[in-house]
Structure formats: structure tokens, C-alpha cells
CHARMM internal coordinates of N, CA and C (Angstrom, degrees):
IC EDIT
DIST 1 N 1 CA 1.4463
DIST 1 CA 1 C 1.5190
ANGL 1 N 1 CA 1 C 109.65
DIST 1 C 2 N 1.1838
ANGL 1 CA 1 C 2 N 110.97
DIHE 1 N 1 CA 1 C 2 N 144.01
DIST 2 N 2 CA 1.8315
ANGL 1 C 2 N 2 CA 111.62
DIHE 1 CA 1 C 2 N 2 CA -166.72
DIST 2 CA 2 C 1.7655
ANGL 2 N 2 CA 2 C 91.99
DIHE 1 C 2 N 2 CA 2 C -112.93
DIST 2 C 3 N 1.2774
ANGL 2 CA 2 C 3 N 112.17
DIHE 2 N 2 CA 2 C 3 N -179.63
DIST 3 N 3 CA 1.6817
ANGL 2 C 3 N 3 CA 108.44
DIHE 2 CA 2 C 3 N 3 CA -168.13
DIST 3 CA 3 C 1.4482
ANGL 3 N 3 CA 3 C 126.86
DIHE 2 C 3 N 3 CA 3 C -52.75
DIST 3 C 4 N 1.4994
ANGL 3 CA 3 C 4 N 87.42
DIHE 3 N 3 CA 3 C 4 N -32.83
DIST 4 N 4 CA 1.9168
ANGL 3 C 4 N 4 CA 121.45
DIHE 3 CA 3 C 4 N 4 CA -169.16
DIST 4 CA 4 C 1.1752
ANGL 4 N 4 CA 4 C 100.73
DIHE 3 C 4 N 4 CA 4 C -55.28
DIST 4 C 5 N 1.1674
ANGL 4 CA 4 C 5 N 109.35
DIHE 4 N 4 CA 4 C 5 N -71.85
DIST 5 N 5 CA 1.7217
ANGL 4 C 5 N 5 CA 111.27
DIHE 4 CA 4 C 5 N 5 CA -178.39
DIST 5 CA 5 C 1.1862
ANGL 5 N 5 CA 5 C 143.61
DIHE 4 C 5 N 5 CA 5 C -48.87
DIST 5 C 6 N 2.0754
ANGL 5 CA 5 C 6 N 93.10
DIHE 5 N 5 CA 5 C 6 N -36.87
DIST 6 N 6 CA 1.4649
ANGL 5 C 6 N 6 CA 98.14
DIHE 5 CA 5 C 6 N 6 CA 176.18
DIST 6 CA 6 C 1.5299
ANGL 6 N 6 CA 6 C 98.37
DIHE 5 C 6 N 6 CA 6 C -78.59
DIST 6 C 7 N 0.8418
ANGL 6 CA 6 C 7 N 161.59
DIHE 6 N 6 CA 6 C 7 N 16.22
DIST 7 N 7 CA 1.5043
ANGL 6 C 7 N 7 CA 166.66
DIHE 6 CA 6 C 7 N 7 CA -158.34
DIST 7 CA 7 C 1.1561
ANGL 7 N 7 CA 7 C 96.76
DIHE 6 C 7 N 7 CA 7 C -110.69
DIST 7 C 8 N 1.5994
ANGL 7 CA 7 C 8 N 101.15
DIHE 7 N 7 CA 7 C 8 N -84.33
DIST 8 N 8 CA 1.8103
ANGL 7 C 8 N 8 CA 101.43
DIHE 7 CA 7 C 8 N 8 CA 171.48
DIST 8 CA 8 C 1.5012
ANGL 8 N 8 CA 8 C 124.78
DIHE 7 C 8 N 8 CA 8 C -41.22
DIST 8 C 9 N 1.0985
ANGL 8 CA 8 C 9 N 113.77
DIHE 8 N 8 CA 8 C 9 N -26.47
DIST 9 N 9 CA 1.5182
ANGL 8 C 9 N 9 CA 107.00
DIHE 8 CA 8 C 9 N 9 CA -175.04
DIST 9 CA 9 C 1.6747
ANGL 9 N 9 CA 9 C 108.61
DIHE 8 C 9 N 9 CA 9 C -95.46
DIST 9 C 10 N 1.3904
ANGL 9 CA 9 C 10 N 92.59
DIHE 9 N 9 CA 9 C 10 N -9.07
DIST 10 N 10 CA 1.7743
ANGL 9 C 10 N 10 CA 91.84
DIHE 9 CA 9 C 10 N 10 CA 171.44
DIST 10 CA 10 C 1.4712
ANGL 10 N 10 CA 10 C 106.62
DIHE 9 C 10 N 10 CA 10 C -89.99
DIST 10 C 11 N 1.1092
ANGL 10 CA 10 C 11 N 106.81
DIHE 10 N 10 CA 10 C 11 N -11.49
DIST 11 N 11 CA 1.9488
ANGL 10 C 11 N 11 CA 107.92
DIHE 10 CA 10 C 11 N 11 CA -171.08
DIST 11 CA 11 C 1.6281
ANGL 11 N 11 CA 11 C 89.74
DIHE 10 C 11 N 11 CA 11 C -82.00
DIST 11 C 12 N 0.9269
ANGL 11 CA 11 C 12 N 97.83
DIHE 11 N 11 CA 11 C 12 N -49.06
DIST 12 N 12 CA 2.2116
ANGL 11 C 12 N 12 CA 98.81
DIHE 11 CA 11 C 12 N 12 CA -165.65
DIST 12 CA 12 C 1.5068
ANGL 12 N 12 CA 12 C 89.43
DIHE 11 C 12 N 12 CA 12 C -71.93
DIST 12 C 13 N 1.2319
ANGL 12 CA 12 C 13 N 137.42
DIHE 12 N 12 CA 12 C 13 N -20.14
DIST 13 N 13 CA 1.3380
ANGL 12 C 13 N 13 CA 83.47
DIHE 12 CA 12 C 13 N 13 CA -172.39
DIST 13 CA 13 C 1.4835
ANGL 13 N 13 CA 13 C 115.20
DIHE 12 C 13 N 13 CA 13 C -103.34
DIST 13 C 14 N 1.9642
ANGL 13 CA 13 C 14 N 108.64
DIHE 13 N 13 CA 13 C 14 N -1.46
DIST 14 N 14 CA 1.3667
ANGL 13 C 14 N 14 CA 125.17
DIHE 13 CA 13 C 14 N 14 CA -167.40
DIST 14 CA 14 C 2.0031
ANGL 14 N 14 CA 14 C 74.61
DIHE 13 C 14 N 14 CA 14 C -91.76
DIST 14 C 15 N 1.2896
ANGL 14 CA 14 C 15 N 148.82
DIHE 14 N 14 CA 14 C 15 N 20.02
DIST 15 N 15 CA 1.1365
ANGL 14 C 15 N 15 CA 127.02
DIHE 14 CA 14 C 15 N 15 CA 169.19
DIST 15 CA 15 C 1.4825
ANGL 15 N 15 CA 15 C 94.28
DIHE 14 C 15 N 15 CA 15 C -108.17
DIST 15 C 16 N 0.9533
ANGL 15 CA 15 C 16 N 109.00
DIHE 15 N 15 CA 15 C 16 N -39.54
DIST 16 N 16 CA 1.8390
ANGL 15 C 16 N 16 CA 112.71
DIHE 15 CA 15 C 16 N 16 CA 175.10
DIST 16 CA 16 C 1.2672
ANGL 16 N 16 CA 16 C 120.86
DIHE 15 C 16 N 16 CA 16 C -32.31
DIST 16 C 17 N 1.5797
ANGL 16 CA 16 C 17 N 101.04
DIHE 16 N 16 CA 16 C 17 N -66.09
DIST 17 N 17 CA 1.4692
ANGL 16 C 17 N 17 CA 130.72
DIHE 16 CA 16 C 17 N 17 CA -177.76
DIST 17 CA 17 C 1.3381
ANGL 17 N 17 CA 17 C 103.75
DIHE 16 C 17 N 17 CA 17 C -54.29
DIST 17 C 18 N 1.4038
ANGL 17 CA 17 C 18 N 121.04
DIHE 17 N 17 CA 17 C 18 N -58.75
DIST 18 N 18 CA 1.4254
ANGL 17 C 18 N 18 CA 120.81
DIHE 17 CA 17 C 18 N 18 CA -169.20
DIST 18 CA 18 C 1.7393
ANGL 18 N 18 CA 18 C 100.03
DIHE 17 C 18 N 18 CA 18 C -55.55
DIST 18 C 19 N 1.1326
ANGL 18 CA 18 C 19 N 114.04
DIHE 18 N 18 CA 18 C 19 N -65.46
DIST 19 N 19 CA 1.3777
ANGL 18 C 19 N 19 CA 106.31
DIHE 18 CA 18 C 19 N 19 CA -176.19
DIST 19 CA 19 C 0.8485
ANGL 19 N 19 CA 19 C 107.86
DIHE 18 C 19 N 19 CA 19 C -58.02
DIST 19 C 20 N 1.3116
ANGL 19 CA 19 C 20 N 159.64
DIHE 19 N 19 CA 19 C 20 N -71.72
DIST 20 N 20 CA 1.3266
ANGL 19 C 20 N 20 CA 144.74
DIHE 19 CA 19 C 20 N 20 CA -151.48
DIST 20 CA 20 C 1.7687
ANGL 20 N 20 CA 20 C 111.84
DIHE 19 C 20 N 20 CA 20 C -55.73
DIST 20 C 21 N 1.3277
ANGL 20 CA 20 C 21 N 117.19
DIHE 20 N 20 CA 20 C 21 N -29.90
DIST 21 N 21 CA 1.1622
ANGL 20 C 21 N 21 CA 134.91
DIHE 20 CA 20 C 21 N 21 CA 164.99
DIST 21 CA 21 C 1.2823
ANGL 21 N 21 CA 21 C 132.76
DIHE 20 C 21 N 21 CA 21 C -27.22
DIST 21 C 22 N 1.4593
ANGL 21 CA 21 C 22 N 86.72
DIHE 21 N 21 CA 21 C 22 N -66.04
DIST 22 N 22 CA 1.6838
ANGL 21 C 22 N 22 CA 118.43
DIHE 21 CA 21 C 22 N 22 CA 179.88
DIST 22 CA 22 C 1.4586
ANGL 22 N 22 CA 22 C 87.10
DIHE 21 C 22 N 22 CA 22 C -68.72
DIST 22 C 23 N 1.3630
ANGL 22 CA 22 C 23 N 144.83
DIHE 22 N 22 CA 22 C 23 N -64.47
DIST 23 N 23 CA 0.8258
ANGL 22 C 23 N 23 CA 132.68
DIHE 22 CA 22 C 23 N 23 CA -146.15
DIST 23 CA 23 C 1.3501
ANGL 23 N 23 CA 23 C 128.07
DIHE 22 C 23 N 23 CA 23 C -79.17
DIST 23 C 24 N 1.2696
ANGL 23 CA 23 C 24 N 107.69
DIHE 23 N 23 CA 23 C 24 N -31.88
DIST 24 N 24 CA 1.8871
ANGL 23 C 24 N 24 CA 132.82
DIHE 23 CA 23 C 24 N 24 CA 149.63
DIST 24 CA 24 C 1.6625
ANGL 24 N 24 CA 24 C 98.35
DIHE 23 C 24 N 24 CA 24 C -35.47
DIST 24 C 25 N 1.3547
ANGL 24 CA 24 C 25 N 119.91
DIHE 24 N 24 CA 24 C 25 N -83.50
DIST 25 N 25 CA 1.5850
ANGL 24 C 25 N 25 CA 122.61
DIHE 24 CA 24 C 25 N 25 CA 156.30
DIST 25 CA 25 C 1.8088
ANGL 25 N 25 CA 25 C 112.86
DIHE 24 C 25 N 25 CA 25 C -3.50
DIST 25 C 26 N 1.3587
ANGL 25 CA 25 C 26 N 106.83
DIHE 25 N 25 CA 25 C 26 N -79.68
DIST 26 N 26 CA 1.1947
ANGL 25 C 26 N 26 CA 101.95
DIHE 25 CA 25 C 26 N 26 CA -150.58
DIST 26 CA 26 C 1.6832
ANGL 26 N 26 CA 26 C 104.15
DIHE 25 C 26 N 26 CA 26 C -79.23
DIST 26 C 27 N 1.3140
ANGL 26 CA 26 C 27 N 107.58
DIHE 26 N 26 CA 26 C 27 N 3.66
DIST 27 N 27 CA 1.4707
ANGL 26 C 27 N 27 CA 101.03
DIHE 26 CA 26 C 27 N 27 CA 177.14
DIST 27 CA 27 C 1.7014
ANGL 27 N 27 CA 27 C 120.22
DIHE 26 C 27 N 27 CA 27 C -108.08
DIST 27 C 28 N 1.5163
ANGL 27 CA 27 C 28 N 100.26
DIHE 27 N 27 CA 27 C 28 N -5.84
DIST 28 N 28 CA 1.4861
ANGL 27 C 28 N 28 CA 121.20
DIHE 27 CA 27 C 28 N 28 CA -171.69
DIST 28 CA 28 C 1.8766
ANGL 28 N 28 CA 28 C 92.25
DIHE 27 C 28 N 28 CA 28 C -85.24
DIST 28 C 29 N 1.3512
ANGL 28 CA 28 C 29 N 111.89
DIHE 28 N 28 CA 28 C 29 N 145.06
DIST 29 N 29 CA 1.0929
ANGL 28 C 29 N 29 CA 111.68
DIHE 28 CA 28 C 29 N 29 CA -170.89
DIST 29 CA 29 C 1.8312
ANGL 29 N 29 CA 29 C 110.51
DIHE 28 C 29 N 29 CA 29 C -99.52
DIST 29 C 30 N 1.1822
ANGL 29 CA 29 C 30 N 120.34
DIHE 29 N 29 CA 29 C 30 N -40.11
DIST 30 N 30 CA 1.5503
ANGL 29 C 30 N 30 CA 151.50
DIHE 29 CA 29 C 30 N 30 CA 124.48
DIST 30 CA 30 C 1.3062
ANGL 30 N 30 CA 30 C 137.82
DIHE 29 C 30 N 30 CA 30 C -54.53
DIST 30 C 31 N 1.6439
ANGL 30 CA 30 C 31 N 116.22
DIHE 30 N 30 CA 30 C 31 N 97.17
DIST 31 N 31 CA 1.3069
ANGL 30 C 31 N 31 CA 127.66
DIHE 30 CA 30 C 31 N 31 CA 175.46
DIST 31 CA 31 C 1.7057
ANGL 31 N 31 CA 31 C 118.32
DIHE 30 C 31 N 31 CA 31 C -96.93
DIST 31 C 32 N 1.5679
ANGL 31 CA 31 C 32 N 106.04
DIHE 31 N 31 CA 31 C 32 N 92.03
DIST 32 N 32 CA 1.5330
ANGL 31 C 32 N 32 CA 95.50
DIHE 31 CA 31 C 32 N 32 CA -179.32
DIST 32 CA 32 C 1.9542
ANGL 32 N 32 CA 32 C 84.90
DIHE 31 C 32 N 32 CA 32 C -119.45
DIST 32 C 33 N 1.6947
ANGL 32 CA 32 C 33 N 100.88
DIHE 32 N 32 CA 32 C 33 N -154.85
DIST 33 N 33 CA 1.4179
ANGL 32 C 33 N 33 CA 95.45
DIHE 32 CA 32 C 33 N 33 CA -159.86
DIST 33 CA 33 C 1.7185
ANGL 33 N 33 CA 33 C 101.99
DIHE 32 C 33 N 33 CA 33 C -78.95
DIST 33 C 34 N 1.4088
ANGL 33 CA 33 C 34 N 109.76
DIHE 33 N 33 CA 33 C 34 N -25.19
DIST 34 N 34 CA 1.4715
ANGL 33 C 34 N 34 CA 107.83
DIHE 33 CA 33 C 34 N 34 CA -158.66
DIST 34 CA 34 C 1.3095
ANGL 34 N 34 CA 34 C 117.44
DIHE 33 C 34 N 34 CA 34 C -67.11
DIST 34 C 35 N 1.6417
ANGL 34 CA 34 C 35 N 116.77
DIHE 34 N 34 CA 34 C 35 N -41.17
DIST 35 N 35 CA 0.9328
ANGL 34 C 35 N 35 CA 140.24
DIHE 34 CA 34 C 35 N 35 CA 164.70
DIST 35 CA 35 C 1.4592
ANGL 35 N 35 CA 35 C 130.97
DIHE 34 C 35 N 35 CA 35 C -67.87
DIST 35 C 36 N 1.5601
ANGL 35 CA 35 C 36 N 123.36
DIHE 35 N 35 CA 35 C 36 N -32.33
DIST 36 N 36 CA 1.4947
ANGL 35 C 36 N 36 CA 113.89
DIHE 35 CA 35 C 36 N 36 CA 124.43
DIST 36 CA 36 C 1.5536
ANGL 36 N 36 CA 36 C 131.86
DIHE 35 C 36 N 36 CA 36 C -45.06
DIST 36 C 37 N 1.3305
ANGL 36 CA 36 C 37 N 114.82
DIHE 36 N 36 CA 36 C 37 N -29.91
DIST 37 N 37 CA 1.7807
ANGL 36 C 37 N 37 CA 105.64
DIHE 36 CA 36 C 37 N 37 CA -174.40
DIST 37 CA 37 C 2.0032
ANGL 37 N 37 CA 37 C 103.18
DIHE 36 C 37 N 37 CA 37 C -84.49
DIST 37 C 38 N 1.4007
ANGL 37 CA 37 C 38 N 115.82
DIHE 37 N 37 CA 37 C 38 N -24.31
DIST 38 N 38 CA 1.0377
ANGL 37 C 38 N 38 CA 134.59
DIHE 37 CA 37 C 38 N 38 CA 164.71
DIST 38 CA 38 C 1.4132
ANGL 38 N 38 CA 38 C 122.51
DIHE 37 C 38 N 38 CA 38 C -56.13
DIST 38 C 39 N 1.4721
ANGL 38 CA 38 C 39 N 113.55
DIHE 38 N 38 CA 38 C 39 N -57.75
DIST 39 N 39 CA 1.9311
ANGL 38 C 39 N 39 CA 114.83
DIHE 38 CA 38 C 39 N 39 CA 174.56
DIST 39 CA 39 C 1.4397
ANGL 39 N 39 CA 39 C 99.91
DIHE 38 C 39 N 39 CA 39 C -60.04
DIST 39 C 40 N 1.3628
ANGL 39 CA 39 C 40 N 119.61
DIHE 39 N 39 CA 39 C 40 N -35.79
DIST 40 N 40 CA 1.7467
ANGL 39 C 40 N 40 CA 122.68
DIHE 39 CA 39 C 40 N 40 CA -154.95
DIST 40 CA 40 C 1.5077
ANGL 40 N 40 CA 40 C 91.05
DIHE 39 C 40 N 40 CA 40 C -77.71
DIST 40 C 41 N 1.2044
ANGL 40 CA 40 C 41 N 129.13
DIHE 40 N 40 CA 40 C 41 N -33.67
DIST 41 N 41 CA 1.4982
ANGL 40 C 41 N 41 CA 128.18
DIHE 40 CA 40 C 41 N 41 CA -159.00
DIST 41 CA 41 C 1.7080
ANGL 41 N 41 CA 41 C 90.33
DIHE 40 C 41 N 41 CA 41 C -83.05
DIST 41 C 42 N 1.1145
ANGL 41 CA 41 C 42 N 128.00
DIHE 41 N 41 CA 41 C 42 N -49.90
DIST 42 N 42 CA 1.7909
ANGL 41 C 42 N 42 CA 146.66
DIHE 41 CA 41 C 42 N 42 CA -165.28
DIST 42 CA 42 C 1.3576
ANGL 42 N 42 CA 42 C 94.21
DIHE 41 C 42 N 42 CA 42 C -73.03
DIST 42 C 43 N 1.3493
ANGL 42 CA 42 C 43 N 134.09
DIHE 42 N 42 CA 42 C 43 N -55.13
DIST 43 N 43 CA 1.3963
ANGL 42 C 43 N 43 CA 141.86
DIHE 42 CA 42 C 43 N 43 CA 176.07
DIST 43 CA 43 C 1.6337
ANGL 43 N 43 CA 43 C 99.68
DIHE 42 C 43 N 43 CA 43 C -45.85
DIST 43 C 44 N 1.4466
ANGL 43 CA 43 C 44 N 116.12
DIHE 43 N 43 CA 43 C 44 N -66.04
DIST 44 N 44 CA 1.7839
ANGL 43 C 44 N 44 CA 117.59
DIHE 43 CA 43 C 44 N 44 CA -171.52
DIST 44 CA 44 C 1.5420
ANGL 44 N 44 CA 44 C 112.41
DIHE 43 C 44 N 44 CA 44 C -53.95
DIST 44 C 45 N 1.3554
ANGL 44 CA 44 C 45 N 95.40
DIHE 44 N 44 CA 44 C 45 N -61.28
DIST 45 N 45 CA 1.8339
ANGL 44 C 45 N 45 CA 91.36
DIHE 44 CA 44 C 45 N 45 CA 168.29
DIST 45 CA 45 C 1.8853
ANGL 45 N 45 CA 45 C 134.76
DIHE 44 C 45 N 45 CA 45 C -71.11
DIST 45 C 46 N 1.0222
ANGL 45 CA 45 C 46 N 96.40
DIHE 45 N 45 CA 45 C 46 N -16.12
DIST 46 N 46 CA 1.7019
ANGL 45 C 46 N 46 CA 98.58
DIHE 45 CA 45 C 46 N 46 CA 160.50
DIST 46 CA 46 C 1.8816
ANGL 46 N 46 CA 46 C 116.75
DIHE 45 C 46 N 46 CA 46 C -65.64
DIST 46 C 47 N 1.7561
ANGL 46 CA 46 C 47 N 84.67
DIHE 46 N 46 CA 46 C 47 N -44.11
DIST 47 N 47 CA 1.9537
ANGL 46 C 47 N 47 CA 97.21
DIHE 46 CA 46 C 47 N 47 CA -171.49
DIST 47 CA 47 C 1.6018
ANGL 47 N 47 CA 47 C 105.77
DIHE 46 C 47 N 47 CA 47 C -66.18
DIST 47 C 48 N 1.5410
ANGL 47 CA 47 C 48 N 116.66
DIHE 47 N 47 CA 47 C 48 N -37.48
DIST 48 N 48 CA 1.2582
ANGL 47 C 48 N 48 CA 126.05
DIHE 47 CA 47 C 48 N 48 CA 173.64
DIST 48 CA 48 C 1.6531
ANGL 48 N 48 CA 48 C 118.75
DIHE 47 C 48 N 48 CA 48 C -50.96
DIST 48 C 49 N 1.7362
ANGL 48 CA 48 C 49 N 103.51
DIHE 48 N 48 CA 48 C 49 N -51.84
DIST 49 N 49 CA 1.6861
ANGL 48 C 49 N 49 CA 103.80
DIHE 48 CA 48 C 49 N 49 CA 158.47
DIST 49 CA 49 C 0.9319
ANGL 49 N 49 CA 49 C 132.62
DIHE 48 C 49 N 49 CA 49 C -26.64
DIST 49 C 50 N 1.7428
ANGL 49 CA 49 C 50 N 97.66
DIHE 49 N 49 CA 49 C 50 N -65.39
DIST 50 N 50 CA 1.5107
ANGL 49 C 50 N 50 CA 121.46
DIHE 49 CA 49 C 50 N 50 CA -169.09
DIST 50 CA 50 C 1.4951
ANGL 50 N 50 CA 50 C 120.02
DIHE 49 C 50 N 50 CA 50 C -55.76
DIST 50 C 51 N 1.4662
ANGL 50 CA 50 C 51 N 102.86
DIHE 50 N 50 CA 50 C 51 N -43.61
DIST 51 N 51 CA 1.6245
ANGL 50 C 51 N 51 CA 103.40
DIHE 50 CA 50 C 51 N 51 CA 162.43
DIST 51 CA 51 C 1.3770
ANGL 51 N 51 CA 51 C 130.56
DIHE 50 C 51 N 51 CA 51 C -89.16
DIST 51 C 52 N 0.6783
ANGL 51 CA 51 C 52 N 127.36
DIHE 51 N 51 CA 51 C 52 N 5.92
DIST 52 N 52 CA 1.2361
ANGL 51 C 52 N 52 CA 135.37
DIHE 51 CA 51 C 52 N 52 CA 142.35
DIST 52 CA 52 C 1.8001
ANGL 52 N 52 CA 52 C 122.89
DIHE 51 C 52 N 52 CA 52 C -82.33
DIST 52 C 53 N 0.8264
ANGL 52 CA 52 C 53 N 120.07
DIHE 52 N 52 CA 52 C 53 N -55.22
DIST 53 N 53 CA 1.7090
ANGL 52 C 53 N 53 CA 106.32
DIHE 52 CA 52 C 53 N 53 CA 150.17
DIST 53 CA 53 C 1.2344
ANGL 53 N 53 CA 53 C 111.36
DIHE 52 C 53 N 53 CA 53 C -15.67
DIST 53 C 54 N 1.6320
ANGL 53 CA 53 C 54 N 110.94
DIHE 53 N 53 CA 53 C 54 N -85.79
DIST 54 N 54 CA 1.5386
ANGL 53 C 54 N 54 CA 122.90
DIHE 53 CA 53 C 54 N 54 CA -151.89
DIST 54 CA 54 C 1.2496
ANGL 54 N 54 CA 54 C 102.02
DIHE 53 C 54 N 54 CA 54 C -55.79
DIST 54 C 55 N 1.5624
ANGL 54 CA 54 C 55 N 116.37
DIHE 54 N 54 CA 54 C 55 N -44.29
DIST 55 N 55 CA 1.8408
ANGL 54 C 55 N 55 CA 104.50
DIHE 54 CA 54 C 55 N 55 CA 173.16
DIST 55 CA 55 C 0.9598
ANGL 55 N 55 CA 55 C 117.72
DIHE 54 C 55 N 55 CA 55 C -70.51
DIST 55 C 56 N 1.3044
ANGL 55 CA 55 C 56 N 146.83
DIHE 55 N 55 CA 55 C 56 N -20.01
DIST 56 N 56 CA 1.4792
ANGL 55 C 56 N 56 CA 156.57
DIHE 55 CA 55 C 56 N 56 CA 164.67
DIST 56 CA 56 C 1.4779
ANGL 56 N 56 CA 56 C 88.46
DIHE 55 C 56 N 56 CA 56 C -51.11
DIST 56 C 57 N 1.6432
ANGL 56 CA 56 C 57 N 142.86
DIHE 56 N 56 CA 56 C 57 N -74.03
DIST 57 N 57 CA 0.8435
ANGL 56 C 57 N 57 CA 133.60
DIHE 56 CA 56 C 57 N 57 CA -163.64
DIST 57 CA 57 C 1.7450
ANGL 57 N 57 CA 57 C 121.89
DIHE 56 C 57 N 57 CA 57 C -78.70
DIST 57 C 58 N 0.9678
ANGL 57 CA 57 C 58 N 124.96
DIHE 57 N 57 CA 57 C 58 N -17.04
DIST 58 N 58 CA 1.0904
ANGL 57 C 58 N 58 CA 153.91
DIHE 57 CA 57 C 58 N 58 CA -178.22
DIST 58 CA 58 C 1.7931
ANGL 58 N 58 CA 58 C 90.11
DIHE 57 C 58 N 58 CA 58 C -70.35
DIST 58 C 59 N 1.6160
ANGL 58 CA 58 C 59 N 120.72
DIHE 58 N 58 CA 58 C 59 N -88.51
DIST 59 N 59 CA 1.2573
ANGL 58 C 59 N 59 CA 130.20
DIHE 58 CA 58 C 59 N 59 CA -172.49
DIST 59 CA 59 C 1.2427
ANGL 59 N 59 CA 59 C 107.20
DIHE 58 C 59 N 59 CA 59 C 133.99
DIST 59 C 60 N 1.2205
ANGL 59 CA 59 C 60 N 119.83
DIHE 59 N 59 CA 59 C 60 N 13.13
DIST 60 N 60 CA 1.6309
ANGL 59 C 60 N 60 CA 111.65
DIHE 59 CA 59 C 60 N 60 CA -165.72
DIST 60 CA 60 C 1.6263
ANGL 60 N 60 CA 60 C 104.42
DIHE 59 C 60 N 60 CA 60 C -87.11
END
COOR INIT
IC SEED 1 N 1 CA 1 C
IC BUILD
């Protein structure tokens, strides 16, 4: 992997995370810390899937 890519592949997956984030958020009814450190942990490994999928499907 040359710089480019790992860049790009750090952007998609910190875009993943963010959304999924927010969205953990807006579906959680209760925001204390645990449950923030919990969506953030569920958020990283979902986004991690996700890219990996798309290159799985992709071929890269």
C-alpha cells in the first residue's frame, strides 16, 4: 500500500465510524459514559466490516 491508499482507507473507515456513531447516538435512549465508550467500540468494529466488505467486493 503506498500513502494514498492508506489515507483513503483511513478516511472511509473514520467516515463509517462517524456515521454509525451518530447513529448508535440517535437510537440510544441514555447517554452516560459507558454507553458512549460502548457505541464507539460497536461503531469501530462494524466500520472495520464495512470496509472490508466493500474491498472484498470490490477485489482490492
Amino acid at each position: 500500500m503506498d500513502r494514498r491508499t492508506t489515507l483513503l482507507a483511513a478516511t472511509e473507515f473514520l467516515a463509517w465510524w462517524a456515521a454509525l456513531a451518530a447513529l448508535w447516538l440517535i437510537l440510544v435512549t441514555t447517554v452516560d459514559t459507558l454507553e458512549l465508550a460502548v457505541g464507539a467500540g460497536v461503531a469501530g468494529v462494524a466500520a472495520l466490516a464495512a470496509v472490508a466488505a466493500r474491498r472484498a467486493v470490490a477485489g482490492r
